[in-house]
Structure formats: C-alpha cells, structure tokens
N, C-alpha and C positions, 0 to 999 in steps of 0.2 A: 130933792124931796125924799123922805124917809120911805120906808115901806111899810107898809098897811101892814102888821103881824095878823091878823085876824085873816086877813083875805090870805096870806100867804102859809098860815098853819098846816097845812098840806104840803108844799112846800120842807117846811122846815121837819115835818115830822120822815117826809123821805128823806132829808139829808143826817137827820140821828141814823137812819137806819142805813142810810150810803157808809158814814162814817162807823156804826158800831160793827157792820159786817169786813170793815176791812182791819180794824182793831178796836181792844177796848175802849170804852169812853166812861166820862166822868161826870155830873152836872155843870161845874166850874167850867170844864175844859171843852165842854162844848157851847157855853154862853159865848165865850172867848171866840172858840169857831164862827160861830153864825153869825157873831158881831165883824167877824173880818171879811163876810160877806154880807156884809148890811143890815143881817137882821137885828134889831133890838129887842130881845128876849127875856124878861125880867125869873129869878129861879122861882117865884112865887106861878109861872107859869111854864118854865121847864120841865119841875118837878114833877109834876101832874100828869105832862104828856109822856115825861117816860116811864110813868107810871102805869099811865094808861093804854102803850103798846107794851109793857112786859104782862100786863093784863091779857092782852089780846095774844102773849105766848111769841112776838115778833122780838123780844130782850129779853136778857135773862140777868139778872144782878147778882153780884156776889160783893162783899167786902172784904176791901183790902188795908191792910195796916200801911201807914205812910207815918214812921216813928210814931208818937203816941196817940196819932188820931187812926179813925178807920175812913176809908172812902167808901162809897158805893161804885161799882163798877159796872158797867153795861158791857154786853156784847149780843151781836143778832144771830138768833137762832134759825135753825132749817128754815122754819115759816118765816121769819123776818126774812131771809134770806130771798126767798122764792117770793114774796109780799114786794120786795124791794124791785125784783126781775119784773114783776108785775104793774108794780110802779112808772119805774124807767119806761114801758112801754108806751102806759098812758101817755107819760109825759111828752114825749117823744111826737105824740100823734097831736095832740094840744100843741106843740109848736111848732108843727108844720102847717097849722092850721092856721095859728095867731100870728104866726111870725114868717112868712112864707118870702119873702124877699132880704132878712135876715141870712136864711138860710138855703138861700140861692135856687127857690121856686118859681 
C-alpha cells in the first residue's frame, strides 16, 4: 500500500530538513530521495513546501550553475537546524507511543 502524502507531509517536511542540514539539496534530488523511501512526491507539490519552510527562515536557497542551467539549492539554517532537533524529539515520542513493541517497550 502506497502512503498517504497528505497524512505523512510532516513526515517529509522533516526529512528535507534531516537531509538539507546534513548537505545541500535540490528539488530533483530530493523527489528521488523520498521516492526511495516510499514517498510519492509530485514537484508541483515539492516546490511549495520548500518554499514554504525557507519561508519560515528553516532553508536558505541560493543557485547554482550546473553547465548552462542554474539549480536552486537548499541548505538548513540555525532555525532549520534546531526546528529539526525539535522535530526528531517529537518524533521520537510519537513512536514510542504508536509503536511501543516495535521498539522493544
């Protein structure tokens, strides 16, 4: 069974920010990402969200030349940073709750 993107957009929006805190990311090359862990992410809905956490000051884009095109480029700022630490918390506590014999409770 697929996964629900909609239920899981929290989810995906902390893995942009697991992955742009640990290096740059791209739109392409994180569609790619999420799809190798299941999610099906269309960039008509990518776009938006990284749009919408460099909004909220959690990415910061710059572009980059890649021979005659430009890319946009992500990476997680201080707040993305510490948003992310904050994150992982939550998460953390959520599956010890949902998933407590998974993880040996």
């Amino acid at each position: 069974m697929a996964m629900d993107t909609k239920l899981c957009s929290g989810l995906i929006r902390i893995h942009v920010l697991h992955r742009a805190a640990a290096a740059p990311v791209f739109g392409l090359g994180m569609i790619e990402e999420l799809a190798r862990h299941g999610y099906r992410i269309s960039p008509g809905s990518l776009y938006p969200m990284l749009h919408g956490l460099e909004k909220k000051g959690y990415l910061l884009s710059t572009e980059e030349r890649r021979g005659k095109s430009l890319r946009k480029v992500y990476r997680a700022t201080a707040l993305g940073k510490k948003a992310l630490a904050s994150a992982k918390r939550g998460v953390r506590e959520l599956l010890r709750e949902i998933m407590p014999e998974e993880l040996g409770r």
